[in-house]
Every structure is written in C-alpha cells, then in structure tokens.
N, C-alpha and C positions, 0 to 999 in steps of 0.2 A: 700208744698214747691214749689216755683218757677220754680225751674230749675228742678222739677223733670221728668218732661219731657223731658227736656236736656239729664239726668244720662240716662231714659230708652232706650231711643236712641242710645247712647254712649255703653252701654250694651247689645242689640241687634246686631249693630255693630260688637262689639269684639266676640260676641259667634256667630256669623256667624259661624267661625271655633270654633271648639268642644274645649274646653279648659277639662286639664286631672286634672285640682286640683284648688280650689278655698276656700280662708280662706279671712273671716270677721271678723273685730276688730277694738276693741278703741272703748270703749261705746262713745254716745254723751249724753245720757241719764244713770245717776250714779243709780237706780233704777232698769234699764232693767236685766229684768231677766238672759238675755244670756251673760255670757263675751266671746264665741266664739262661729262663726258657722265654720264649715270645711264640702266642697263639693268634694267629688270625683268621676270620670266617671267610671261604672261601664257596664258590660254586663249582664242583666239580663233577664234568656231565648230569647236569643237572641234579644233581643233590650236595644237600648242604655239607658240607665238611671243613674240618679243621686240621689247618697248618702249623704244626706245631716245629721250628727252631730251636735245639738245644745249643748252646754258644760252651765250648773251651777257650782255652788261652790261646789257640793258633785255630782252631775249626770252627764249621756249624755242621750240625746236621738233621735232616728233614723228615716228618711221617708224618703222613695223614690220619685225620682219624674222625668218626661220621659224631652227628652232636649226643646222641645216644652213650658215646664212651667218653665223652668229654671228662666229668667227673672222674671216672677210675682215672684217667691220666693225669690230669691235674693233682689228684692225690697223694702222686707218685714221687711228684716234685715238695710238694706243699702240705702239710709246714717240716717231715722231717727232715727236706736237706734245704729249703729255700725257707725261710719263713715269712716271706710276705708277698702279697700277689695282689695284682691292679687290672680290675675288671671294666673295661673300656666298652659303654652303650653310645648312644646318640645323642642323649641330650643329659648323661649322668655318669660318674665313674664311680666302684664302690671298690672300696680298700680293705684288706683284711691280714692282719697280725698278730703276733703273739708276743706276749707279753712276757717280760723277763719271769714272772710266776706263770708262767704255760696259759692263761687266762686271753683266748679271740677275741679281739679289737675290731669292732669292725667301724669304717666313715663313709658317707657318703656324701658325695659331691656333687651338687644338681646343676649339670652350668653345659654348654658347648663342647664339646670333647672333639679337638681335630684329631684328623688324621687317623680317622676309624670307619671309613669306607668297606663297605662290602666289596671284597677282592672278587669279581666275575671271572669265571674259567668257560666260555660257551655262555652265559646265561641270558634270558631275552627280556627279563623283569627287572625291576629297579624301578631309581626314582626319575625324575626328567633328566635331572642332570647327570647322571650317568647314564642315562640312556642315548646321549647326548654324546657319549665317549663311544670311541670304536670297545669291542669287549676282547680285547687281546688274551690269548695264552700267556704270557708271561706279564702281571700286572706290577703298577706299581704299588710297593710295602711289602711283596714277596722278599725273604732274603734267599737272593742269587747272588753266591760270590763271584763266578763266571763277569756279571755286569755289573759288581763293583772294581772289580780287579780292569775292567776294559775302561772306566772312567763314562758309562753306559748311566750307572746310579751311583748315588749317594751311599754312605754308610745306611743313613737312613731309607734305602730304598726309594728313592725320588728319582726319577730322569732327571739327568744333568739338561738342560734345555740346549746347549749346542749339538746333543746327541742323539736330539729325540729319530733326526731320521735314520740312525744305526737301529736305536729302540725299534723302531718299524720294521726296518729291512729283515733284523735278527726274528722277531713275530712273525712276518712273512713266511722263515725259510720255515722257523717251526710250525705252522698251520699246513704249509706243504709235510712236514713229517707226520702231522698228526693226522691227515689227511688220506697218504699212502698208507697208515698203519691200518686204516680205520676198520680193516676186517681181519687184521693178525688177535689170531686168539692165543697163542702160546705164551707162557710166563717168561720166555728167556727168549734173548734174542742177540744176533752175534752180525758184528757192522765193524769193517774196515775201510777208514777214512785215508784213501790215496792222495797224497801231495797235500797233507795234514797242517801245513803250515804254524803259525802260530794256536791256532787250532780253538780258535774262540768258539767258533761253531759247535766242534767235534764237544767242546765241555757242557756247551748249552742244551746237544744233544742230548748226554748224557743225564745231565740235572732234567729235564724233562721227562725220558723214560724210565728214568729211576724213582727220583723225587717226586714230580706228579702221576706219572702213570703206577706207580708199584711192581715196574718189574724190572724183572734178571737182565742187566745189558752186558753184555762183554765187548767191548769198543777200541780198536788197535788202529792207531794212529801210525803213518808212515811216512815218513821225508829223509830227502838228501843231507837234513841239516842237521851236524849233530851237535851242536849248541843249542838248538829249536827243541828238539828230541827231548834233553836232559832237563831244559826248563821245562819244559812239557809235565813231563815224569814231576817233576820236583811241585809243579803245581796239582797235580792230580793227587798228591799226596797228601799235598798240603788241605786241599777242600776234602780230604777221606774220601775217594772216589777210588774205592778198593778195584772197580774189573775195566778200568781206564787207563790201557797203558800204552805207549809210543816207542816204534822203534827207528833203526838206521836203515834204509833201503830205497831201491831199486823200484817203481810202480812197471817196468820193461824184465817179465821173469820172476817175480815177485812167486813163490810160493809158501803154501798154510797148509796145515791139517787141518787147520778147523773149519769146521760147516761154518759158510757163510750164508747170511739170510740178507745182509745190505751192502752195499758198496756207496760209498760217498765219496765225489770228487768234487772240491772245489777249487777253479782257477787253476788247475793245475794245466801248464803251458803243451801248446801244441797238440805231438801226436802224443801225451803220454795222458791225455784226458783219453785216446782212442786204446791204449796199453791198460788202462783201468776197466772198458768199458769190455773190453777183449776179455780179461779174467773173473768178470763178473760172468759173464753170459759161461764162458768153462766152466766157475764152480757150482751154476745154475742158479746162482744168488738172487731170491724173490723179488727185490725191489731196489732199484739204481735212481741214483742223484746224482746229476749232473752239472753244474755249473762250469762248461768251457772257459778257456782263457784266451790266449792269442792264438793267432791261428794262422802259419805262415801257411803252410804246405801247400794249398791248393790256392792260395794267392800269389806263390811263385810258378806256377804251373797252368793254370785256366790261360785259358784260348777262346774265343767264341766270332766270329766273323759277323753274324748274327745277332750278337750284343757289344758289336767293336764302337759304339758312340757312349756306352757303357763302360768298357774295360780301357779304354784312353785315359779317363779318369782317376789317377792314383786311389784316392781314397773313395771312392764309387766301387773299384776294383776289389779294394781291398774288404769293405763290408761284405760285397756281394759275394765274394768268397768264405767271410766267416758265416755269412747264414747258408747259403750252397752247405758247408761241412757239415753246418750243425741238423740240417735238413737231411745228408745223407746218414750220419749218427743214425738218428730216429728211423728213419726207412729201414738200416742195415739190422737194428733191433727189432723192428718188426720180425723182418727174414727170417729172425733167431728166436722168434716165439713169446716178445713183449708186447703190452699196450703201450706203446706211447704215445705221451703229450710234451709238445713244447712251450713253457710257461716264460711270462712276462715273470723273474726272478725282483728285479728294483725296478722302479722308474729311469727315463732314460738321462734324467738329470742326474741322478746320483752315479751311473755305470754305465759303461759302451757294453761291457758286458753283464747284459739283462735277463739271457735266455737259462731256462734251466729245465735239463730234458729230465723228466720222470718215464719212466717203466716198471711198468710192474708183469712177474712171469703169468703168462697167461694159454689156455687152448685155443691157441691161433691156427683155423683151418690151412692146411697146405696149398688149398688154391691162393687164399690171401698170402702167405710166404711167399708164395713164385711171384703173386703181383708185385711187390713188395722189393726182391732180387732182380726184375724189370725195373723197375722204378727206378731204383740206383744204380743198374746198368745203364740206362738209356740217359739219366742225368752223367755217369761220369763219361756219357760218348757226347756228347753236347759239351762239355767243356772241356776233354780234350786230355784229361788228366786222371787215377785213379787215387786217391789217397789212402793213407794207411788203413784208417776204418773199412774200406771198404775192399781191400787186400783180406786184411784179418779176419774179417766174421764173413766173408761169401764161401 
C-alpha cells in the first residue's frame, strides 16, 4: 500500500505517549480471520507490555508484546485486514481510517475516556487510586475466557460483583502458582491435575502459564467423570488451548510416560488426595499443590485418652483429624525430600477447607528426613491410628 508509510509514521507518532487501550475493526478483507484485535497496556514483571486479543467467531487468542514492537503488530492488523483502529489515552481517544479512496482519516477526541486503566501484573507504581487496589495477577479488562465462561466477568471483562470473592480465591491459587514457579527457568513445563473436576482451575492455570508467562505447558487433567472429561475437552477446544487435555481415570494406579514437573490436586476426597501425593513423590514431580478435601480415614480411627475431652466432641473430632492428616501429609513429604508449607488457601468464611499444602523437591539432609519419619511415627502412635499417607510414602 502507498501510504503505508504514512500510517507507520502517524502511528509512531501517536504512541510516542504510551496509549492504555487500543481496538481494531471493520474487516477490509470479508475472509480475514480476525473481526477484532483489542490491545491493552499491561505491567508485566515490571516492564511495560502489551496484551494483545485477537477474537474469531467462536475463540480469542492472546500474546504479548513489549512497547517497542507495538507498531510492527499493530501494522499487521491495520489497515490491510482491519481498517479502523481506536486509540484509547486518559484524557483523549485518537481514531484512524481510511477512506473508501485509500486517503488516512484521522479524529481526535479530547474528553474522559473510561475504562482504560493500566492493567498491573506485580507493579508498585500507579496513581492513589489504584494503588488503593490490591495489584492482582489476573486484573480486570484482561480477556480470560476461563472467568467469563465461570460467570467470574463480564463479556466486558468487569467482575460480576456477586463474584468478586471467587475473583480473589481464584488470584489467590494463582499468586501460589506464580510463586512456586518463581525459580523454574525451562520453557516447557508438564502438570497433571488429579480429581480435575470441572477444572476451572486447571484452565486458569493454563491461561496463565501460556498466555501471561509465554511458556510451553502440557496440562492432563484426570477424573472419574466422564461427562466432566468431554466437556472438559470440548471446552479446551473451544478457547484453542492446543496442549490442555482431559482424560477418564483412576488417581489409585494412575500411570504416564510423561515427565512430570507438577502435580495438582484439588478437593479431590479422602485417601485419593494421598494416592496423588504417592505418584507425585514416584515420578519425582518438582512441585505439588494440594488442596485436601474430606477427610474420613483417621476421624474413623483416632483414639487419644489424653485428648478424650477433645475427641467426645463430634465435630471437634472431626476437624482435629482433618488437620492431624493434613499435618501428617507435609511431615510424610518432608521424609520424601520436600519443602513444605501449609498455606491459608481461602478465608475460613468462604471454606472449611482452607489448607493448601505446597512442596517443592528439595536437598533435604537425611538427618532432617529421619526427623521428619519420627515426627509422623510418633504422631500416628498418639492417636492410635496409621493412615494411608503414611503407609505409602514411609
């Protein structure tokens, strides 16, 4: 084109200053794949970068790119397949078109312009009132189809306001992921999500170390349900989440050739959070998430003579035995050559179950292990009882 020189110019120009929100539209081309791109300025690990959205008739999909290449991508869209684009500042929007004679139209708008917030990822700068906001990993104006599809956002990317404490919860798990990751340096990375459930999680995982991080995930979802499974699948599809796939199984015997680097369990009931935690530590899997669920086994079984003004108590008994397990977990992980921690997962209003053990594989001295293999022997002779976990990994 002619005057494409002209536009880059013109384009350069205007993003001199950092513009907070940038939308491409109006095919010129009735074939192009895209009917929309939307760009938003984001902080990511502290540097500036841009989220770029490309929308299909059933997908979107996501790439970053620093303010430096801004222009070549923009370019890319505009004007050959999109010819018009709306360049969203803080107190101005500047509009640019062409003209049925190929002739750049440009308008500017000098007025309030909502909803063009600096998306923070990590960042400690801003204005009062954003600083004012917690700075969550997953903000709102990101499109995450994951947290439209959960009734989490809007089309528009807004928090539903009945939702906001899922919004939170779901940030929560991800700051713990982003957290455990925070010293993996390799581009790929290979995570199987035991008792996978509906598997909101497992997607957001995914859209996180994909779409924000830039890397290789390959992510195997697993449950007994196989109505859950196929919607599953059907949804991973549907958001182009090419190495996100779900199958029918067993977490008791479960086996993979593939190197695994993570294990994710959530809620998944009873001993089969301890049947996940078993074939984690086998396939030597670097780093485990745990979020237990009920937990009969050692609330049918604990004894204690010594805590009998305790254990009369139905539901006294009953907690005291899901922390007792979830305490022996962690100990029995230690033995087995992790760090762990047991984390406050929600507040205790929204979940009885709160706890979410993280480990990560570590050179754990063999004196600390034998302590460690004490510790959980000498707790399962106090109560009188051994449970699975600690059958399996001693």
């Amino acid at each position: 084109m002619e005057n494409m020189l002209e536009i880059t110019q013109e384009l350069n120009n205007i993003f001199t200053e950092e513009p907070n929100r940038i939308i491409i539209s109006n095919k010129s081309i009735k074939d192009f794949l895209y009917n929309k791109v939307e760009a938003r300025k984001i902080i990511l690990k502290g540097k500036l970068m841009y989220q770029f959205s490309t929308y299909t008739d059933k997908q979107v999909f996501q790439s970053n790119v620093s303010g430096d290449e801004l222009v070549d991508k923009v370019v890319k869209y505009f004007p050959d397949n999109l010819k018009q684009i709306n360049i969203f500042f803080e107190e101005q929007e500047v509009s640019l078109k062409l003209s049925k004679s190929g002739k750049l139209l440009k308008h500017v708008s000098k007025k309030n312009i909502k909803n063009t917030k600096l998306i923070s990822v990590g960042e400690t700068g801003g204005s009062k009132e954003h600083n004012r906001k917690k700075n969550y990993i997953l903000q709102e104006g990101m499109t995450i189809p994951p947290l439209v599809d959960m009734g989490v956002f809007t089309q528009e990317g807004k928090v539903v306001k009945s939702m906001y404490d899922k919004f939170k919860q779901i940030n929560r798990f991800v700051e713990m992921v982003d957290d455990i990751l925070k010293d993996y340096k390799g581009e790929e990375i290979n995570i199987i999500d035991f008792g996978c459930g509906k598997s909101y999680l497992t997607f957001i995982i995914y859209y996180y170390l994909v779409e924000l991080k830039g890397k290789r995930a390959n992510i195997l979802g697993l449950d007994l349900k196989k109505d859950v499974i196929e919607k599953c699948n059907k949804t991973a599809k549907k958001y182009g989440y090419d190495n996100l796939r779900f199958e029918l199984g067993d977490i008791n015997g479960y086996k993979t050739d593939m190197r695994v680097d993570m294990v994710v369990t959530l809620h998944a009931c009873d001993a089969a959070t301890d049947y996940a935690l078993y074939n984690a530590v086998n396939w030597g899997a670097t780093y485990i998430l745990s979020v237990p669920c009920c937990q009969h086994e050692l609330n049918k079984d604990i004894a204690s003579d010594t805590l009998s003004a305790m254990m009369k108590y139905g539901i006294i008994k009953e907690r005291t035995a899901a922390l007792a397990t979830d305490a022996l977990r962690g100990t029995m992980l230690e033995y087995r050559g992790y760090k762990t921690q047991l984390l406050e997962f929600v507040d205790l209003a929204h979940s009885p179950k709160n706890i979410l053990i993280r480990a990560v594989k570590s050179n754990v001295s063999k004196e600390k292990k034998n302590r460690s293999l004490k510790e959980a022997t000498d707790m399962c002779q106090f109560f009188g009882a051994e449970p699975t976990i600690f059958k399996l990994l001693q």
